[in-house]
C-alpha positions as CSV (number, residue, x, y, z in Angstrom):
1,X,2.7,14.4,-14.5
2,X,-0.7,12.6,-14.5
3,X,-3.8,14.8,-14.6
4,X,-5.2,14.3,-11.3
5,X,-9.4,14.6,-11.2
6,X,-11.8,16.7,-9.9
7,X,-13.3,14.7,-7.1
8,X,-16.8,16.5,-6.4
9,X,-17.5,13.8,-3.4
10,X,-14.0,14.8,-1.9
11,X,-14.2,18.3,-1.9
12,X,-15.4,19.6,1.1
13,X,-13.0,17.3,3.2
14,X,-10.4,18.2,1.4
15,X,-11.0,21.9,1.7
16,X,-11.1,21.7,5.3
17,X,-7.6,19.6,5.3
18,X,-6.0,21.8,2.9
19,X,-7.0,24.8,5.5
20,X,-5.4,23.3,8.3
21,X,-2.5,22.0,6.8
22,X,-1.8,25.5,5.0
23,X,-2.6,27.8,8.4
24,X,-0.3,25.1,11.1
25,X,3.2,25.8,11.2
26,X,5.7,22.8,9.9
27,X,6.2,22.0,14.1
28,X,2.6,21.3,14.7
29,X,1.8,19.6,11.9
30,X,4.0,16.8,13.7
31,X,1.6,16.2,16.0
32,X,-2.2,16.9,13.9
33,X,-5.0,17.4,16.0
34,X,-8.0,15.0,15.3
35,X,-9.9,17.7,12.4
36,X,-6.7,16.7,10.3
37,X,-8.0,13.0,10.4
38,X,-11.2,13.9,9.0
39,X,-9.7,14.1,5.7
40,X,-9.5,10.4,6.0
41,X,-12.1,7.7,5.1
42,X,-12.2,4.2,5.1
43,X,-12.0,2.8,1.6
44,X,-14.4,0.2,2.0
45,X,-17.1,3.5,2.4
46,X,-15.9,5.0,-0.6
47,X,-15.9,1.7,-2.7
48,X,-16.7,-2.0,-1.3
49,X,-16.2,-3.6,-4.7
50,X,-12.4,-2.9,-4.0
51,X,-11.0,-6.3,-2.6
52,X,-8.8,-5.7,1.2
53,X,-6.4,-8.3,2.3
54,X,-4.6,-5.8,4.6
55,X,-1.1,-8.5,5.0
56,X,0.3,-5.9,8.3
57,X,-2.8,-7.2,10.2
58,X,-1.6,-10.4,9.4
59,X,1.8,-12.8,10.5
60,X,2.0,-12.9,6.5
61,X,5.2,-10.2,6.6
62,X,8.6,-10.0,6.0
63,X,9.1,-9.6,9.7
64,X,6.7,-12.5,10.3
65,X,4.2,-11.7,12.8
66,X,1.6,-8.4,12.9
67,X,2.6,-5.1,12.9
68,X,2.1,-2.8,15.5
69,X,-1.0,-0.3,14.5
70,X,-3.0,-2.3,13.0
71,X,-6.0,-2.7,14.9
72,X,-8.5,-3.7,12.1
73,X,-7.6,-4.8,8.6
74,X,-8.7,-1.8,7.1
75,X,-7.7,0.3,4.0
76,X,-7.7,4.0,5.6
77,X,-7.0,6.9,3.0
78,X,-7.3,10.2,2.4
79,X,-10.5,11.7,0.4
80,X,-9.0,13.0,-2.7
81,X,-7.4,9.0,-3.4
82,X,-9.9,7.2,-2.0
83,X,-12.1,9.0,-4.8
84,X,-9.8,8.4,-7.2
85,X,-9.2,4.6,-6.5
86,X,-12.9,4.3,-6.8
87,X,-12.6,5.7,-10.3
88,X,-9.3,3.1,-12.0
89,X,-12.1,0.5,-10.0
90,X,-14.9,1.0,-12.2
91,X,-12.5,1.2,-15.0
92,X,-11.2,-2.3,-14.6
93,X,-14.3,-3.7,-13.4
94,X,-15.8,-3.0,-17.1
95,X,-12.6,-5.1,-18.1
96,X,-13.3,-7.7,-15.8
97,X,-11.0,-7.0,-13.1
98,X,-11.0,-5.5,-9.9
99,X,-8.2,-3.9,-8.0
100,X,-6.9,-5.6,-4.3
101,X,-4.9,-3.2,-1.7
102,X,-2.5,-4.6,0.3
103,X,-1.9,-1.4,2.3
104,X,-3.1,1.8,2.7
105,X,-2.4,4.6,5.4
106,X,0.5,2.9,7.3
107,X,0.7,4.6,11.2
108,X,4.4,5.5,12.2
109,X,4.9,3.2,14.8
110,X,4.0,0.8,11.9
111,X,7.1,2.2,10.4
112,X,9.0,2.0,13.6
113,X,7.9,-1.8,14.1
114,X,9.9,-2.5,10.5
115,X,13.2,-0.1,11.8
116,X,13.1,-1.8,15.1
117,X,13.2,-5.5,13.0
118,X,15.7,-4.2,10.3
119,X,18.3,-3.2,12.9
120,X,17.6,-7.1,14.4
121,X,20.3,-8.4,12.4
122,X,19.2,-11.9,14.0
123,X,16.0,-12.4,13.0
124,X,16.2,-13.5,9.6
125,X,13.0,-15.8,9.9
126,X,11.2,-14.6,6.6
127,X,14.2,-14.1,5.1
128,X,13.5,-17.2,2.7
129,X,10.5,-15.7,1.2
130,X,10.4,-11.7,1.3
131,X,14.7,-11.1,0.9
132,X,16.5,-14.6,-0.2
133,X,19.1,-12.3,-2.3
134,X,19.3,-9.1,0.0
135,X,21.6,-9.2,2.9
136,X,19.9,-8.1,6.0
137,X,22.3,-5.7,7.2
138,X,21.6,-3.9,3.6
139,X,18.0,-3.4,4.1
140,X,18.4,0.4,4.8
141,X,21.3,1.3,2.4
142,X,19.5,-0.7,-0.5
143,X,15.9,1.5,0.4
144,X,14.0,-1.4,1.2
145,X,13.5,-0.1,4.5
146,X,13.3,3.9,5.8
147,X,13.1,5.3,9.2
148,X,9.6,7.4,7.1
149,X,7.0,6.2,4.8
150,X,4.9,8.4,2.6
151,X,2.2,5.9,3.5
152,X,1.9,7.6,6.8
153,X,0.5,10.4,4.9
154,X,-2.5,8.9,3.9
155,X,-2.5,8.9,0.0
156,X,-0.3,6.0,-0.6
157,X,-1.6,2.3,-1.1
158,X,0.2,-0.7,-1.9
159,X,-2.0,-2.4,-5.0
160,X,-2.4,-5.0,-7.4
161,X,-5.5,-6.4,-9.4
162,X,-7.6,-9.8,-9.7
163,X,-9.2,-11.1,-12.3
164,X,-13.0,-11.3,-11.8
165,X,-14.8,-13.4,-10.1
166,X,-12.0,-13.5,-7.4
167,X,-10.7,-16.9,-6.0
168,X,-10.0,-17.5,-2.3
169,X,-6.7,-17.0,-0.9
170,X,-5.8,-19.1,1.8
171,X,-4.6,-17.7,5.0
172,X,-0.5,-18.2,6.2
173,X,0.0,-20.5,8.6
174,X,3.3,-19.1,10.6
175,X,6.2,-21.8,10.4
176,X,5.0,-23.4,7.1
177,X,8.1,-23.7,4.4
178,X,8.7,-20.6,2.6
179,X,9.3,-20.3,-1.2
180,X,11.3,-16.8,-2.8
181,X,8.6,-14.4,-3.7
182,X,10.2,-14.8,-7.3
183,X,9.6,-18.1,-7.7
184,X,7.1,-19.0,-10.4
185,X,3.6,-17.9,-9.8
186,X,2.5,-21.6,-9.0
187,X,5.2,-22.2,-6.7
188,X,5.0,-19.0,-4.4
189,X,2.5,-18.3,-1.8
190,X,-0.7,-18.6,-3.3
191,X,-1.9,-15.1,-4.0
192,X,-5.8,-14.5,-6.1
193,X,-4.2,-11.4,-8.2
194,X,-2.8,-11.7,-12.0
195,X,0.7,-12.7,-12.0
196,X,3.2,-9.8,-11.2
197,X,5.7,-11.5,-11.5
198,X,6.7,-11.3,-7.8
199,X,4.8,-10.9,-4.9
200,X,4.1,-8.2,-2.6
201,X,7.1,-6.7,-1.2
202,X,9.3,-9.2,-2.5
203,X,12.4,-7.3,-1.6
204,X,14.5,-8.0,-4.9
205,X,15.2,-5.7,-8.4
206,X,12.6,-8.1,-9.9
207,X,10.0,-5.9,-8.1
208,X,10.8,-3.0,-10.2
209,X,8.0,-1.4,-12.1
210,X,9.9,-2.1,-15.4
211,X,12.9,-4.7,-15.1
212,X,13.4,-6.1,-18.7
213,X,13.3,-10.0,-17.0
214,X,9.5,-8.8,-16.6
215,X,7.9,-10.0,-19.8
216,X,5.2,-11.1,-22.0
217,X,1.8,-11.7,-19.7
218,X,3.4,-9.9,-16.3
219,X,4.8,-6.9,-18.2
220,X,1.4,-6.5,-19.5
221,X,-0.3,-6.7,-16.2
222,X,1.7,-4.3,-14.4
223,X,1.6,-2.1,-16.8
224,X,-2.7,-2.5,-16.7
225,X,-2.2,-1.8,-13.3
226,X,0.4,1.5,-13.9
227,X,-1.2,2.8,-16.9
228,X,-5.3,2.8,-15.2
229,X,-4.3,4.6,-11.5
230,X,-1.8,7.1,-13.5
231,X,-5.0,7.9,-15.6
232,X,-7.0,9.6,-11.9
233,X,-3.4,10.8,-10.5
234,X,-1.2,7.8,-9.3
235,X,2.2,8.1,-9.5
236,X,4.5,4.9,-9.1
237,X,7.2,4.3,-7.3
238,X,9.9,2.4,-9.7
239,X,11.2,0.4,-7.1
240,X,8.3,-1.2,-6.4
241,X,5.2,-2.4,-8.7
242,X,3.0,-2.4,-6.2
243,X,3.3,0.9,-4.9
244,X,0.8,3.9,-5.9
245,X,1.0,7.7,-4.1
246,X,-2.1,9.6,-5.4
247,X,-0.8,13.4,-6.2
248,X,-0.6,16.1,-5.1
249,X,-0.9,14.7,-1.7
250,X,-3.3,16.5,0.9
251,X,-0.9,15.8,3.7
252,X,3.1,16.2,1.9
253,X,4.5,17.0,5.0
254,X,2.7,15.5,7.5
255,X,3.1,11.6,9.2
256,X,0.3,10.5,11.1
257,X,0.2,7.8,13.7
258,X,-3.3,7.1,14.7
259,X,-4.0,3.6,14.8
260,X,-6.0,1.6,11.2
261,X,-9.2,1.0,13.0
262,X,-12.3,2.9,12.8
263,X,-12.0,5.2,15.3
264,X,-11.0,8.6,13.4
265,X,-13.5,7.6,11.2
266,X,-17.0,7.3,13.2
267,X,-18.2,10.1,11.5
268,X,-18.7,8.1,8.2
């Protein structure tokens, strides 16, 4: 397992969350009272260098419209990988990169909004871009979808990295023809980040940290990307390259569902 860091800046939030976490019975914890959230900063206080395009704030999804819970596109996390974020950033920024979040802490009725979709076998209207090759009514048997995300306990992020100085991205513009998330870089949507070889949660094996069709200049930048956040305590999920859980998590059992906005957060 990846060393994880001592995270001075972190510690006495942490402390505090640990303590309540470890003294509330598994049936509380399902509903946290508000000193839990304290745990939790916004990145951008931590780290503004770190680039934000937060796509659930935006009609840019595989569901095609905003999710529900997203008041403010915001990167929410807890302490301990907020810290550590800020660490794999100053690593790459001396390489001339920086690192872009997608996602951060993801609110369960966030996760509910992509449950209450999946069972929609009708709506299919991203399914050109996001699942060309995945039949919808396979989207929970395949994993692609789950009725509980780990990013609902606050030290998951979905992530990739740009190459300094960062380009624009242009924003989606809903009903515009969509293009497979596999296709070649300069025919997919237009994303600033290093070629992945897919795009976010392109819902295909292509997407898998290490598929052996992932070569030459993509292989090497996911695995810039893999081998810099395991280095402060990131572990990946395989199924996804994007996908980063900072360990051990302050919250393992715990699934929050306050809203991303700064309200929790005032105190920062």
């Amino acid at each position: 397992m990846p060393r994880t860091l001592a995270l001075p800046r972190a510690a006495a939030l942490s402390a505090a969350a640990l303590a309540f976490v470890t003294a509330t019975p598994p049936a509380a914890q399902a509903r946290p009272e508000p000193k839990a959230r304290e745990a939790f900063v916004a990145l951008q206080d931590i780290d503004p260098t770190i680039l934000e395009e937060i796509r659930y704030f935006t009609p840019h999804t595989f569901v095609g419209e905003r999710i529900d819970g997203y008041r403010k596109p915001l990167c929410i996390l807890t302490s301990p990988a907020a810290e550590a974020l800020h660490l794999a950033q100053r690593n790459l920024l001396r390489q001339g990169y920086s690192l872009k979040v997608y996602d951060c802490y993801r609110p369960q009725r966030a996760v509910d909004h992509f449950v209450a979709w999946a069972k929609d076998l009708d709506d299919q209207s991203m399914k050109a871009e996001f699942y060309p090759r995945v039949d919808k009514s396979r989207l929970f048997e395949d994993g692609y979808i789950a009725e509980k995300s780990g990013h609902s306990r606050g030290s998951t992020l979905d992530v990739t990295i740009v190459k300094l100085p960062a380009g624009p991205t242009r924003p989606y513009v809903p009903g515009e023809p969509l293009v497979p998330c596999y296709a070649p870089r300069d025919e997919r949507f237009p994303d600033n980040s290093v070629d992945m070889g897919t795009g976010f949660d392109c819902f295909d094996t292509l997407s898998h940290t290490m598929d052996p069709r992932i070569k030459g200049e993509q292989r090497a930048n996911r695995m810039l990307l893999k081998k810099t956040l395991e280095k402060v305590g990131f572990v990946n999920l395989p199924e996804e390259w994007w996908h980063f859980t900072h360990k051990p998590e302050l919250f393992p059992d715990t699934y929050f569902d306050f809203p991303v906005s700064r309200g929790p957060l005032q105190h920062h």
